[in-house]
C-alpha angles and dihedrals in degrees: 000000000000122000090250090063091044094059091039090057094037099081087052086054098052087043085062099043085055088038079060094041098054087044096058086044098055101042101078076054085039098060107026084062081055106039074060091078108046143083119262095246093053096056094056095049117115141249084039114231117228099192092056105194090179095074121155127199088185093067095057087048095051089067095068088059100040099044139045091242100133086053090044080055101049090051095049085048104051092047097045097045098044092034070046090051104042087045102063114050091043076046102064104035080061095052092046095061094047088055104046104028135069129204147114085266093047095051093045089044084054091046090050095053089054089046089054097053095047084068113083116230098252088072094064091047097092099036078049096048091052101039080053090047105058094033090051098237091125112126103013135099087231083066097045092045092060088046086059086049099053092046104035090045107075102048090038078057092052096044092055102051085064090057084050095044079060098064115081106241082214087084091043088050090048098048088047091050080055090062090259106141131234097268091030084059084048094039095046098022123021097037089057112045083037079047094106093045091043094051088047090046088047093053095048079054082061104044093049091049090044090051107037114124115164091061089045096055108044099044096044130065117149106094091227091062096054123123122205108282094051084048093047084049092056100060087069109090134187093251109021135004123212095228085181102061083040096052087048106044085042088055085055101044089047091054106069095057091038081055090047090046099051092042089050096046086062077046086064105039090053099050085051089045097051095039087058087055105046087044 
């Protein structure tokens, strides 16, 4: 074989080692859509079959009537959109001044957002629990909303700063000279060329809102105030745990941000695609 050939052979061979690679990704999604739709004692058999020909809509269906799980969805809904909401404007103002400004607090107010995300979440759950709990937000999603702010916010506020440190100051100075204002330069200039960082950041807000378990947990007790993940956890028993109603109502709950990911992804292509236009 000549190196010509070599060369000429060698982009199939890196197709099929990413066609390897997405298919070793997409196989735990892959089987937990089907283990959705089969019987309990089917999904214990061994050895498991990976072609499944048994299997049964009606199951996926049945959780919606044995389980709270479209109140389980609203929650996680609610909580994930308004914490969403109340993130990304505070967000970015605070993104705005790390990129733009200099200065000893700025520098310490950058550092401390590093510190705070070197600190897993389980560390924050007592000081939480007692803060809630005298300021009787114990068992509300009001509570548990205010708990997403306050973690999402400072890395949705450091994400962000990268999507400002993109857009050239030069624009900002010569609106100002204009008689434009510092946030109507944000407001006209910086939002929209950062547009395409700010809505990512903004979804990352979301999803770690949609998925967040330990606060969840901890603030809210009363089973009609669950989201998702608390009502995921409640299907494991001591004794047995029902890996079909898990594996369905964890294909529902993974949906909704799949759906946001992939709306705001044609979000992103056309926002590149229209800033290459205009120039």
């Amino acid at each position: 074989m000549t190196k010509s050939d070599a060369s000429a052979r060698l982009p199939w061979r890196w197709s099929a080692f990413a066609a390897v690679c997405v298919m070793v990704i997409l196989f735990p999604f892959y089987w937990m859509v089907v283990a959705a739709f089969r019987e309990e004692s089917a999904l214990l058999a061994y050895p498991p079959q990976l072609w499944p020909t048994d299997l049964a809509p009606g199951l996926f269906w049945r959780v919606f009537s044995t389980t709270n799980v479209g109140t389980w969805l609203r929650n996680t809904a609610l909580v994930a959109t308004v914490a969403t909401l109340a993130v990304v404007p505070i967000a970015a103002i605070t993104a705005y001044a790390l990129s733009r400004f200099r200065g000893r607090s700025v520098s310490l107010a950058a550092l401390l957002i590093v510190v705070t995300q070197m600190m897993p979440a389980v560390l924050l759950l007592v000081p939480y629990f007692i803060i809630f709990r005298e300021l009787g937000l114990l068992d509300g999603l009001g509570g548990l909303i205010l708990a997403n702010f306050a973690w999402t916010l400072p890395v949705t506020a450091w994400l962000m700063r990268s999507a400002f440190d993109g857009v050239p100051t030069e624009l900002e100075e010569a609106a100002m000279v204009d008689g434009c204002g510092r946030f109507g330069a944000l407001w006209r200039i910086a939002v929209p060329l950062a547009m395409p960082g700010l809505v990512a950041s903004a979804v990352f807000a979301f999803i770690s809102s949609w998925d967040e378990y330990f606060f969840a947990r901890t603030l809210i007790s009363d089973s009609a105030n669950w989201v998702v993940s608390v009502g995921l956890g409640s299907f494991s028993g001591d004794y047995a745990t029902s890996w079909q109603k898990v594996m369905a109502v964890a294909t529902i709950s993974t949906l909704p941000p799949a759906i946001l990911f992939l709306f705001v992804q044609r979000a992103f292509v056309e926002n590149v695609s229209a800033g290459g236009v205009k120039g």
